[in-house]
DRENKERO-476118 format. One line per field, with one value per residue (C-alpha): residue number from 1; residue in three letters; x, y negated, z negated. Coordinates in steps of 0.1 Angstrom, whole numbers, m for minus. Last residue first. Example, Ala and Ser with C-alpha at 12.3 -4.5 7.8 and 13.67 -1.06 7.14 Angstrom:
! residues 2
pos: [2;1] .
code: [SER;ALA] .
u: [137;123] .
v: [11;45] .
w: [m71;m78] .
***
This chain:
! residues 354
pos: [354;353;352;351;350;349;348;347;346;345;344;343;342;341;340;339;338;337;336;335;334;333;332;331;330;329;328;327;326;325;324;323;322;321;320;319;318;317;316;315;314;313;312;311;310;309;308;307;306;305;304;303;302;301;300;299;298;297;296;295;294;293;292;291;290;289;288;287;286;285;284;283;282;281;280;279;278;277;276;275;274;273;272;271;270;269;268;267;266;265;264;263;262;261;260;259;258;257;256;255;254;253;252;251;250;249;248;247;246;245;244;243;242;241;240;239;238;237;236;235;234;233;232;231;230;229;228;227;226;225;224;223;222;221;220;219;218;217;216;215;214;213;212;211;210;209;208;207;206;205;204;203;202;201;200;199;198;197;196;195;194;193;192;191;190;189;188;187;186;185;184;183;182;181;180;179;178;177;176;175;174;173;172;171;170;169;168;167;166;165;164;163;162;161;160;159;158;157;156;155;154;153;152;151;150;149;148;147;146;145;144;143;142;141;140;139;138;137;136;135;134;133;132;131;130;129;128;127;126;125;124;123;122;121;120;119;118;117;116;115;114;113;112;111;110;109;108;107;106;105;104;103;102;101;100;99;98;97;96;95;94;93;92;91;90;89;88;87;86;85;84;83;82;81;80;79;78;77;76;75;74;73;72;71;70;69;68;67;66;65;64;63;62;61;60;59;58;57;56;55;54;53;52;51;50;49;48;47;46;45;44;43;42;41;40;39;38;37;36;35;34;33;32;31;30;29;28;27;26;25;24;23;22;21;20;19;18;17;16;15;14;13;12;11;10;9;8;7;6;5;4;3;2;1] .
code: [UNK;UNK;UNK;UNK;UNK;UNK;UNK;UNK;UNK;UNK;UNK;UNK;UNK;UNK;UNK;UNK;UNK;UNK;UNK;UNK;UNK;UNK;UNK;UNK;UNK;UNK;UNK;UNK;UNK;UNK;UNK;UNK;UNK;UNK;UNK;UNK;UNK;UNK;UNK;UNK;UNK;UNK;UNK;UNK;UNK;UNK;UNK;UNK;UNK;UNK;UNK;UNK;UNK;UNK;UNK;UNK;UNK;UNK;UNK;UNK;UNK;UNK;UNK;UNK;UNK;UNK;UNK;UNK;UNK;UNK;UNK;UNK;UNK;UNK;UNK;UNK;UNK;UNK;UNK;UNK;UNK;UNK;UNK;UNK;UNK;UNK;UNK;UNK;UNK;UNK;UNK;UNK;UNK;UNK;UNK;UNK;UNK;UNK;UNK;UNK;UNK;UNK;UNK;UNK;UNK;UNK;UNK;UNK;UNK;UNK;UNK;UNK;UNK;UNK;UNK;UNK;UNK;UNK;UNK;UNK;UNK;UNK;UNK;UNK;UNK;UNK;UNK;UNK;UNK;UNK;UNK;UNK;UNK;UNK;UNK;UNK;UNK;UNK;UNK;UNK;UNK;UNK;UNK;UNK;UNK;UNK;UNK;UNK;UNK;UNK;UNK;UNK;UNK;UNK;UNK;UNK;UNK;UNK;UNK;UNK;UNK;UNK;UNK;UNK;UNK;UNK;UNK;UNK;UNK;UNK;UNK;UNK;UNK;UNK;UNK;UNK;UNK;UNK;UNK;UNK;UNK;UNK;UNK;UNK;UNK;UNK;UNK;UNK;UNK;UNK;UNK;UNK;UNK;UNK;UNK;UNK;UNK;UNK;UNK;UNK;UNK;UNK;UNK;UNK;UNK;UNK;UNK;UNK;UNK;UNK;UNK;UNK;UNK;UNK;UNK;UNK;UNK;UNK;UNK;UNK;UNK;UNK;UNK;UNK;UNK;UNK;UNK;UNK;UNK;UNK;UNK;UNK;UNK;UNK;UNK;UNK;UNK;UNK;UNK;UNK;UNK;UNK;UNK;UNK;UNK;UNK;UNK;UNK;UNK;UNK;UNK;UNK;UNK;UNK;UNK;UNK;UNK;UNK;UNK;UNK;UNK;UNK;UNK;UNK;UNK;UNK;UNK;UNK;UNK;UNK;UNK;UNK;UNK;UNK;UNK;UNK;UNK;UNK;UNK;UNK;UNK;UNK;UNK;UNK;UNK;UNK;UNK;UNK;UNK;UNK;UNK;UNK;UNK;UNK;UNK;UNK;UNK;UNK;UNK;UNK;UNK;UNK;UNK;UNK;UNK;UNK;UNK;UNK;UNK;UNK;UNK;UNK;UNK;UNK;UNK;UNK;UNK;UNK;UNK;UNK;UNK;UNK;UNK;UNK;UNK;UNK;UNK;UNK;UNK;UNK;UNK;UNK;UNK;UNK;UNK;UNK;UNK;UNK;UNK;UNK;UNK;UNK;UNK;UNK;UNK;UNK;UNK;UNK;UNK;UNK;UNK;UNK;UNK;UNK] .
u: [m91;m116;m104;m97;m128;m147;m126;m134;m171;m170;m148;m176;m201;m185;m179;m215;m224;m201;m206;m245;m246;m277;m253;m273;m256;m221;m224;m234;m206;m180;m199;m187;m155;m150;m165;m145;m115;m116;m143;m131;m95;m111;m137;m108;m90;m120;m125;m91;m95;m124;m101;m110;m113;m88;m104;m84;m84;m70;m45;m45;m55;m84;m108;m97;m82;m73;m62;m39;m22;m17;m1;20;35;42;61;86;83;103;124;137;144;160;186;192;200;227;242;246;257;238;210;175;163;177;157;126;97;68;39;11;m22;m36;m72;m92;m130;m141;m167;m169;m172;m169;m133;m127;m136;m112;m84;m89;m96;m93;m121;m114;m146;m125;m91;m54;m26;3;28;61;67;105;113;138;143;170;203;202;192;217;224;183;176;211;200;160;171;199;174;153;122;114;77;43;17;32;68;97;126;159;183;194;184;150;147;151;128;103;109;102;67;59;63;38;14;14;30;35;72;103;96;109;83;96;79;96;71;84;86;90;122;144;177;189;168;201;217;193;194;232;236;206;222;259;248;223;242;262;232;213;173;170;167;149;154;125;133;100;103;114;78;59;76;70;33;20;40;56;92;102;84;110;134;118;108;123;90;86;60;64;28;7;26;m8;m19;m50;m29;m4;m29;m50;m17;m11;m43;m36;m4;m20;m49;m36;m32;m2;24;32;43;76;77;106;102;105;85;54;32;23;36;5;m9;21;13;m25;m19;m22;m46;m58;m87;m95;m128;m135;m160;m158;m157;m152;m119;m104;m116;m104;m68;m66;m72;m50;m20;m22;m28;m3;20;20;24;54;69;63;82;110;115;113;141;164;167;183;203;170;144;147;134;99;93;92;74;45;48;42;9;m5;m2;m14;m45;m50;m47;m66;m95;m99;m100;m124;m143;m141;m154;m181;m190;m186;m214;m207;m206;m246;m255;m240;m261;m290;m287;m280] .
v: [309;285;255;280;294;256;249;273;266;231;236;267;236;214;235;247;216;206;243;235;200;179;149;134;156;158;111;119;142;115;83;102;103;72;59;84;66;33;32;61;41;11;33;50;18;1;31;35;m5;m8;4;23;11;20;41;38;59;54;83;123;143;157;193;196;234;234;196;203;231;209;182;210;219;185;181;214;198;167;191;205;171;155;186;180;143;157;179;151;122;87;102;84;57;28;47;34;62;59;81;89;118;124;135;147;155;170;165;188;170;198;184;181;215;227;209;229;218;250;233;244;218;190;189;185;165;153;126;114;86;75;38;10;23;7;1;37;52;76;89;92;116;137;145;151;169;192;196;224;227;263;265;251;264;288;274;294;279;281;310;313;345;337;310;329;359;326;315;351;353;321;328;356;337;311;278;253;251;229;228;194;183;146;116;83;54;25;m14;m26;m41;m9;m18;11;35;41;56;83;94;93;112;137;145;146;174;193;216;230;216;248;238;229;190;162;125;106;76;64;74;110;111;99;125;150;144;138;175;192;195;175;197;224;205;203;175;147;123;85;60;28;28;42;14;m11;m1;19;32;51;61;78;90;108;125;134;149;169;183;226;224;237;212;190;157;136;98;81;45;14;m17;m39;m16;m4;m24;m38;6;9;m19;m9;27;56;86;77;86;100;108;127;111;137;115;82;86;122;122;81;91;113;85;67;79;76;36;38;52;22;m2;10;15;m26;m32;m4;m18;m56;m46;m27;m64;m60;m19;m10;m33;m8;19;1;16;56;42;31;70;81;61;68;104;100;80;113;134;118;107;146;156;133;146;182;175;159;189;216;197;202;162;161;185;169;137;153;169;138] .
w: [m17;m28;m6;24;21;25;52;73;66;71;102;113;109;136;157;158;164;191;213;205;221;206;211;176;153;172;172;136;123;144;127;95;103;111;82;66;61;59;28;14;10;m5;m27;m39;m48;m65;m87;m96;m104;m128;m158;m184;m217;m249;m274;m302;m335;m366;m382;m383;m354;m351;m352;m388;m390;m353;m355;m383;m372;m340;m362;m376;m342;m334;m366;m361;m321;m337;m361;m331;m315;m337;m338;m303;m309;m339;m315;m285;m313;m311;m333;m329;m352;m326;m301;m319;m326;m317;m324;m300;m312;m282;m282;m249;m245;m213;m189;m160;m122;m102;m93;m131;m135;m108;m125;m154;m189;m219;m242;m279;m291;m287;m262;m267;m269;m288;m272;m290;m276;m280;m279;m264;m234;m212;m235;m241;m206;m195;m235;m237;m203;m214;m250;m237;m204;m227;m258;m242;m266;m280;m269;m288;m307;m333;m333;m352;m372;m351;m360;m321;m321;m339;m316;m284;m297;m301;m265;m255;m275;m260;m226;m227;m245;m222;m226;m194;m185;m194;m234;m228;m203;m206;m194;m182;m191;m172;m174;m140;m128;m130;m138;m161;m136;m109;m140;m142;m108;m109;m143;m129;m96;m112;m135;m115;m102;m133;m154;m138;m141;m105;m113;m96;m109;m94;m73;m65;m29;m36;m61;m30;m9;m38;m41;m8;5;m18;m6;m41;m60;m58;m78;m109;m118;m148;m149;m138;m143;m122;m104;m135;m154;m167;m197;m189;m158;m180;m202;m172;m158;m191;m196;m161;m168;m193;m166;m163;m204;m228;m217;m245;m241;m247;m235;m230;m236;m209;m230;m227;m209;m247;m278;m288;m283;m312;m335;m336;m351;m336;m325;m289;m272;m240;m226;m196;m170;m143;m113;m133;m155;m146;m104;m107;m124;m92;m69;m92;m81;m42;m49;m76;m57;m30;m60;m72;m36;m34;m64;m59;m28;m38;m67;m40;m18;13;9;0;24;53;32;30;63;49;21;47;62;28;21;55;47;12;26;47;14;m9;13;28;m5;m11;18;9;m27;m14;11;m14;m40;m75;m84;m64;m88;m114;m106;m105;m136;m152] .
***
């Protein structure tokens, strides 16, 4: 084990899979780029064949949570729920206190089958990210700027575009709209107090206006509300640095499901749902600080062989050219190649930890 940690700490490994991820992304992209010609032809095969293509850059990171660093996930909820799983589009509402949430996600999104079709409300500037926005743009997802002046027409549109999505979908929400610090917390309770709203200890005041508009542009699509509650054993604060070394952590989510049917039809009402909603989200985290879980039965659904398959796929393309390249400049005996070849490594290397 130490060995093998060792090994999962290594500069040089986690160069080349970053190297994977990112030149398969490439090649990824610029295949979405040629399914375009199929939108105004058939829209469902595009959205098909660009669901698949993001689950093949998707669940490279999925494989660095699952097999690379071997963190656990289990579910608190009942059996009816996890039946109902992949089987439906919901909205689902997380919590954003941790750098790895939306992997904890991704992983349960590819345990049951949607990695590919899952969509998310971003923010705006993610969408000139390179890999991650392009693939996003591809996928359809709604990007806002956070002023519903602007945004108003852009989300309505790029929500009613979804009501005929043929895969099922899990559309997350980040209603607190930014990951909690103390610092942001304190504000967001001076916010509550003005706005005579009960305070939160553990999570931020949620913005109702994505949520309110998100579930009026999609009634008649989704048929359930997931309302998602993580966080980690033993107070572990996961990075995504510590996954890349290949750290172990320990993640619990405690899932309830709620059916839209149950939710408010009227905007003021909806909004009120969803204060009392993060009211009970913040006690279930009271609860697992005191008790160290969530209430309910536990699941443990299995990984899935396929991240691993897909990485190996695209590792497997990828650097064996790349490696017959490091042994062609080993073996050449050239000085100028070798020592090229190491001050990349190195170059590379300070730009990775920089």
């Amino acid at each position: 084990m130490a060995l093998l940690a060792y090994l999962k700490s290594l500069f040089i490994l986690q160069l080349l899979m970053g190297f994977v991820f990112v030149v398969s992304g490439l090649i990824i992209n610029f295949i979405q780029l040629c399914t375009c010609i199929l939108w105004p032809i058939n829209r469902q095969l595009y959205r098909r064949i660009n669901c698949r293509l993001s689950y093949s850059l998707w669940s490279q990171l999925v494989m660095l949570l699952e097999w690379w660093s071997g963190t656990e996930c289990t579910l608190y909820t009942d059996q009816a729920t996890v039946d109902k799983f992949g089987k439906e589009h919901v909205i689902i509402i997380l919590n954003h206190n941790f750098e790895i949430d939306f992997l904890c996600g991704w992983t349960m999104c590819e345990r049951y089958g949607i990695l590919g079709s899952s969509k998310v409300l971003a923010k705006h500037e993610l969408l000139k990210v390179p890999l991650i926005g392009w693939t996003w743009y591809f996928l359809e997802i709604v990007f806002c700027k956070r002023k519903w002046e602007e945004d108003r027409n852009t989300v309505f549109k790029g929500l009613d575009r979804l009501k005929d999505y043929p895969e099922y979908m899990w559309f997350l929400l980040y209603c607190e709209g930014t990951r909690f610090t103390e610092k942001k917390h304190q504000i967001s309770m001076q916010v509550a107090e003005s706005k005579g709203l009960p305070k939160l200890k553990y999570h931020l005041l949620p913005r109702t206006k994505g949520f309110t508009t998100t579930l009026q542009c999609l009634k008649g699509t989704v048929t359930a509300v997931y309302d998602v509650t993580l966080n980690f054993k033993d107070n572990q604060t996961p990075t995504l640095l510590g996954i890349v070394n290949g750290k172990k952590y320990k993640a619990d989510m405690s899932v309830r499901r709620f059916s839209v049917e149950d939710i408010p039809d009227d905007e003021q009402e909806c909004a009120n749902w969803l204060h009392k909603l993060y009211q009970e989200k913040d006690a279930l985290q009271e609860m697992y600080n005191k008790e160290g879980k969530f209430p309910g039965p536990t699941i443990i659904p299995p990984r899935r062989p396929w991240t691993l398959l897909n990485f190996l796929f695209w590792a497997t393309l990828l650097l064996s050219p790349l490696i017959n390249f490091a042994c062609g400049v080993a073996v050449s005996g050239s000085p100028l190649l070798i020592i090229g070849f190491i001050l990349f490594l190195i170059v590379g290397r300070s730009n990775l930890t920089f």
